[in-house]
N, CA, C and O atoms as a GROMACS GRO file, in nm:
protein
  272
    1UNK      N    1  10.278  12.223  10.696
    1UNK     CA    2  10.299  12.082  10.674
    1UNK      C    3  10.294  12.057  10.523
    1UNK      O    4  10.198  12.096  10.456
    2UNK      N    5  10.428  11.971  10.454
    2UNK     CA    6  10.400  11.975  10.334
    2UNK      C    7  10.308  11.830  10.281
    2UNK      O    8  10.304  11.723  10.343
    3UNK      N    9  10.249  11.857  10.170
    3UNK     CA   10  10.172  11.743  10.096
    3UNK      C   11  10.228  11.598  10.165
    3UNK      O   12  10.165  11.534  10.249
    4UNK      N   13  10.379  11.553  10.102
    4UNK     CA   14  10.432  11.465  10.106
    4UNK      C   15  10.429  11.433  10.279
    4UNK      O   16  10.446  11.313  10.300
    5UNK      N   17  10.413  11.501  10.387
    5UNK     CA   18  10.426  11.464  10.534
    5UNK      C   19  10.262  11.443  10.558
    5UNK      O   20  10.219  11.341  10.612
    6UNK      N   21  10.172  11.556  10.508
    6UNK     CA   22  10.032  11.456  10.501
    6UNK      C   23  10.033  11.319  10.476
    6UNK      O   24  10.017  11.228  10.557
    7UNK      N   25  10.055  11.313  10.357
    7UNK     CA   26  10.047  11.159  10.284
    7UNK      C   27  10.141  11.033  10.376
    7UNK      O   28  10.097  10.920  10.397
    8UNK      N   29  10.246  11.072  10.413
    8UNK     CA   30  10.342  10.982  10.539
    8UNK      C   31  10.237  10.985  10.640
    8UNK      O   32  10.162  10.914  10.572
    9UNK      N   33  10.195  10.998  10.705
    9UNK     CA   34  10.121  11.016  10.798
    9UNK      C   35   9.962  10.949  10.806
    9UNK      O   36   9.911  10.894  10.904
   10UNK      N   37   9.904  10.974  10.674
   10UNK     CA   38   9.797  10.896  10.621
   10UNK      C   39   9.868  10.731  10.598
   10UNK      O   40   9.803  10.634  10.638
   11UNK      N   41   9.986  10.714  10.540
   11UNK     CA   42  10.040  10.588  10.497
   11UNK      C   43  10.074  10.469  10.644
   11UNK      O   44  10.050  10.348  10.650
   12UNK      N   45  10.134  10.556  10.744
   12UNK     CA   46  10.144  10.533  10.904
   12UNK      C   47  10.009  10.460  10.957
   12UNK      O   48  10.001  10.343  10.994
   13UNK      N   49   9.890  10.573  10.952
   13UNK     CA   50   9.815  10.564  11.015
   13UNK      C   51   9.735  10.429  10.964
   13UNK      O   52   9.695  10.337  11.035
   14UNK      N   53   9.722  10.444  10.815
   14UNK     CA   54   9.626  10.320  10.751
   14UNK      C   55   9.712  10.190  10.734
   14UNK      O   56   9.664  10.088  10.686
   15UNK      N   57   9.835  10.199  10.774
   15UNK     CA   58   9.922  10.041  10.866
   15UNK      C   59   9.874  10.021  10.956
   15UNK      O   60   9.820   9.910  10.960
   16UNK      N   61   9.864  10.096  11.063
   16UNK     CA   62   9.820  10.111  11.197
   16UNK      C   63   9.686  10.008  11.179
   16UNK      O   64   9.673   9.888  11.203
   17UNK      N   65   9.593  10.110  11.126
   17UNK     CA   66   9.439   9.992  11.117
   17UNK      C   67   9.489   9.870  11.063
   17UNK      O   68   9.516   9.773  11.134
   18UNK      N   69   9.504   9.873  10.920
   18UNK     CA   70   9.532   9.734  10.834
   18UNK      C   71   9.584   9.626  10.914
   18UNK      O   72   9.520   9.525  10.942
   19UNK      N   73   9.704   9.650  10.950
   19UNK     CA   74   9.803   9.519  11.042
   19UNK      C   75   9.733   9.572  11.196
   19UNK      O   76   9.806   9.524  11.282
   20UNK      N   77   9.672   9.616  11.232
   20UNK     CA   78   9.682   9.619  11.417
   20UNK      C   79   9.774   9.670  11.476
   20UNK      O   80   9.791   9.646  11.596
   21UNK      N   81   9.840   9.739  11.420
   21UNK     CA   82   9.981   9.769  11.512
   21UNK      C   83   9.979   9.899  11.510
   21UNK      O   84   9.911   9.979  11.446
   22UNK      N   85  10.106   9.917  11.627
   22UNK     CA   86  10.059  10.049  11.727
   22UNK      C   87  10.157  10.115  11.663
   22UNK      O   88  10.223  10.041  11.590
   23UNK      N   89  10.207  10.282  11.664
   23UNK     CA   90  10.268  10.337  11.603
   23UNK      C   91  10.397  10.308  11.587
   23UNK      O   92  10.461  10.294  11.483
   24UNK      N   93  10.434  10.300  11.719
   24UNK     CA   94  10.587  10.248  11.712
   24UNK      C   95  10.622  10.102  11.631
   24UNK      O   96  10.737  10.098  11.589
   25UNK      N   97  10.554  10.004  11.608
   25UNK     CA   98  10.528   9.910  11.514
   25UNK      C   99  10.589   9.935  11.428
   25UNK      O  100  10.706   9.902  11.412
   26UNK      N  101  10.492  10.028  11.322
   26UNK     CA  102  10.478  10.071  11.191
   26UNK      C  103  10.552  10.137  11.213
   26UNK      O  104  10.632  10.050  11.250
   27UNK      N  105  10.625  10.260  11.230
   27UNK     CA  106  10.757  10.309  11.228
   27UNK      C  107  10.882  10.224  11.216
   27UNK      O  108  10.954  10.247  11.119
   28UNK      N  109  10.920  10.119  11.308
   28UNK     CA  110  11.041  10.030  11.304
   28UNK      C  111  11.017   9.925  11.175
   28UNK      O  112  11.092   9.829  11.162
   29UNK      N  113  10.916   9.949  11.089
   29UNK     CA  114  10.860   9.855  10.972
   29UNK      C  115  10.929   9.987  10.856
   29UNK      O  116  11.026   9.976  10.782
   30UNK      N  117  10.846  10.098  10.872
   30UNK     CA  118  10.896  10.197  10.826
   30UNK      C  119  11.095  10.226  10.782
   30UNK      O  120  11.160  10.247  10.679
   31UNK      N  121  11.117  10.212  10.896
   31UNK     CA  122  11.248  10.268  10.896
   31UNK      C  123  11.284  10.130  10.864
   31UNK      O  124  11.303  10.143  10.743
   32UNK      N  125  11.308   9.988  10.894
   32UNK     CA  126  11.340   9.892  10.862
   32UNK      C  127  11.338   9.906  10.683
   32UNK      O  128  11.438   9.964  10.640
   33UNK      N  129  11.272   9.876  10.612
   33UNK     CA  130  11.247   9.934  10.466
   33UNK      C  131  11.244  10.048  10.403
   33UNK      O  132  11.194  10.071  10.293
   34UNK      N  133  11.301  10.121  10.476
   34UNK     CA  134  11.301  10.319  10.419
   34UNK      C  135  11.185  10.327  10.323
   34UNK      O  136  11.204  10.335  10.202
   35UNK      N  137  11.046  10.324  10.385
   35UNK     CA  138  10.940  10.344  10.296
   35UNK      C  139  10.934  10.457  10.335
   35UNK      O  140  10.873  10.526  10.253
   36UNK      N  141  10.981  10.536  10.458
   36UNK     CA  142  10.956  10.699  10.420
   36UNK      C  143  11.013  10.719  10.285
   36UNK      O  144  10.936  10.726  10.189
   37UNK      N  145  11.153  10.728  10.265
   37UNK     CA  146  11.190  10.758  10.154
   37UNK      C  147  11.145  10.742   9.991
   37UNK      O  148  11.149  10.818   9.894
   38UNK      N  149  11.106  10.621  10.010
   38UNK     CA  150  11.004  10.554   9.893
   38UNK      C  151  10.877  10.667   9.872
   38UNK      O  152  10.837  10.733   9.776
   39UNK      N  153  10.839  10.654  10.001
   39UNK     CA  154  10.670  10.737   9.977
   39UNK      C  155  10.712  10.870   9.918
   39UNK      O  156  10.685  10.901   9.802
   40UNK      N  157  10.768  10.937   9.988
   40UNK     CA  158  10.794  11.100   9.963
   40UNK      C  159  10.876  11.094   9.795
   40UNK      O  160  10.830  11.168   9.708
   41UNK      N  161  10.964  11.026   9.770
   41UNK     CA  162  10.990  11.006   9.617
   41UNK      C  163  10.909  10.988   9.499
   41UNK      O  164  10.931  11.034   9.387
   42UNK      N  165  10.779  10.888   9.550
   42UNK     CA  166  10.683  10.832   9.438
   42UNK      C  167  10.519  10.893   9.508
   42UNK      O  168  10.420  10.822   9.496
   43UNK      N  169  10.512  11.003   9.564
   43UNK     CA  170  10.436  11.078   9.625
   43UNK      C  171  10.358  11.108   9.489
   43UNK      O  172  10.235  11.107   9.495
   44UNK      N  173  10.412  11.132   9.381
   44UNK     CA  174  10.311  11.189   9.303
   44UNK      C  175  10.247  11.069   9.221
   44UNK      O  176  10.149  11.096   9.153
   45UNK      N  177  10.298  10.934   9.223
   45UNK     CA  178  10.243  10.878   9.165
   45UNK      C  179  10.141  10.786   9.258
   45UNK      O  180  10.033  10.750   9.213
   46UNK      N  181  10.185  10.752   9.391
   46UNK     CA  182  10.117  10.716   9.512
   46UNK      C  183   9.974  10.744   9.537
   46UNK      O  184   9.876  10.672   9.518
   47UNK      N  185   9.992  10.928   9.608
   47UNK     CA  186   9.849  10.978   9.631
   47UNK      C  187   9.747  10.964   9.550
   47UNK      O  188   9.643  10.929   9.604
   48UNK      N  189   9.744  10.983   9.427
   48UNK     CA  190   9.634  10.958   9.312
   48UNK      C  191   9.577  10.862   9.330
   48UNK      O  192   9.461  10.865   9.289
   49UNK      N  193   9.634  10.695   9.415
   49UNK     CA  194   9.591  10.572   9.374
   49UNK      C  195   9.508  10.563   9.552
   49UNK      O  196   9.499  10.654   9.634
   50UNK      N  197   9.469  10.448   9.561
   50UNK     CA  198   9.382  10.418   9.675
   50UNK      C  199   9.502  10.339   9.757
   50UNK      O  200   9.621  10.331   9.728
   51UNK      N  201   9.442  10.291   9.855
   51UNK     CA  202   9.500  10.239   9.982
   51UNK      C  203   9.576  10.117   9.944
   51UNK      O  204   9.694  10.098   9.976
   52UNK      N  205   9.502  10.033   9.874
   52UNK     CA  206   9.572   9.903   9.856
   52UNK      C  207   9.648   9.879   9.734
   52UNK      O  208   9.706   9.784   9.681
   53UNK      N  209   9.623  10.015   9.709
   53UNK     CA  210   9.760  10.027   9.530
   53UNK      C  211   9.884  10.049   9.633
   53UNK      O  212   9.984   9.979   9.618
   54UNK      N  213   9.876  10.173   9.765
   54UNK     CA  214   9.996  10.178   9.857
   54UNK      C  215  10.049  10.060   9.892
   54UNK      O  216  10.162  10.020   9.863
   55UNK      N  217   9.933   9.984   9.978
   55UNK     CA  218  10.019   9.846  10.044
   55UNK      C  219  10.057   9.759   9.928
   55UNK      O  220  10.135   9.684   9.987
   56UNK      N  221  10.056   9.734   9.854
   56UNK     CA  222  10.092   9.670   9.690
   56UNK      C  223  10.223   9.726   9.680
   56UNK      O  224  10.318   9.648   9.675
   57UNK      N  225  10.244   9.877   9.676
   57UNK     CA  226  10.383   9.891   9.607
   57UNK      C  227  10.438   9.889   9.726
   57UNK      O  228  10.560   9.896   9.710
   58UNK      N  229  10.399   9.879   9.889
   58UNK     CA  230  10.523   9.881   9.937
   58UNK      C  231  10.590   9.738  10.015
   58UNK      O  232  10.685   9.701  10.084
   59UNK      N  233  10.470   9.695   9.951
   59UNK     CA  234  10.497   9.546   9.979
   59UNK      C  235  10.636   9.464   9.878
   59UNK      O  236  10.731   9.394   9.914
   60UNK      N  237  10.584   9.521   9.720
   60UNK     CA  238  10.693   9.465   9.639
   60UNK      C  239  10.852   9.600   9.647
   60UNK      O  240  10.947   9.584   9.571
   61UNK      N  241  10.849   9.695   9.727
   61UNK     CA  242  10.926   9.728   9.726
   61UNK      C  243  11.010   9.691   9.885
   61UNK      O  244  11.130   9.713   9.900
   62UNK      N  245  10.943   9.646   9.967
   62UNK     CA  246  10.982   9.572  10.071
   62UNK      C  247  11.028   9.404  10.009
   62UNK      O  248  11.115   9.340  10.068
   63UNK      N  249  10.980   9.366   9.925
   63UNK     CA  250  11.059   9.215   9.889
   63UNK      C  251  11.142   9.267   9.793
   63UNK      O  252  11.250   9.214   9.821
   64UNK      N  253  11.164   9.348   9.681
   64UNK     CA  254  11.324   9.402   9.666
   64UNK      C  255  11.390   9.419   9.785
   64UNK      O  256  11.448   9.319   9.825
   65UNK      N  257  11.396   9.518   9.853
   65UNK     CA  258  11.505   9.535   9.966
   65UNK      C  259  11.561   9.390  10.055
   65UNK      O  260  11.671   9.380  10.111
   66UNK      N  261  11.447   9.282  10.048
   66UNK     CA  262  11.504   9.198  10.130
   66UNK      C  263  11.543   9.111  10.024
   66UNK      O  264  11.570   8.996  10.059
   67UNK      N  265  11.553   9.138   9.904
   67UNK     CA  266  11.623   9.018   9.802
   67UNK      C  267  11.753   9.063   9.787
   67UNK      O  268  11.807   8.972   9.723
   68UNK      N  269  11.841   9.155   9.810
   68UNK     CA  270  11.961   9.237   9.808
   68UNK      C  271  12.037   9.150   9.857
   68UNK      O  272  12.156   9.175   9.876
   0.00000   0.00000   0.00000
């Protein structure tokens, strides 16, 4: 398993707690905003930071995508 599919998986799971929602949730949130793609791209600058530096960037990178 590489680094970057740990870290997807940690990013999944701590949606899961944060919002309440069940996997399939956070997946169709996921794929709705290609934050896989996001995460695994900015993986190295991501993991270093804590939980709510994640939901921060993928929050403002979720209101780019919907300002398009």
């Amino acid at each position: 398993m590489t680094k970057e599919l740990r870290y997807l998986i940690f990013a999944i799971e701590e949606h899961k707690k944060a919002y309440n929602l069940s996997g399939k949730e956070v997946y169709e949130v996921f794929t709705k905003y290609d934050f896989f793609s996001y995460i695994v791209e900015l993986y190295e600058l991501l993991h270093i930071q804590g939980q709510q530096y994640l939901f921060n960037e993928l929050e403002k990178y979720r209101v780019g995508q919907t300002a398009r």
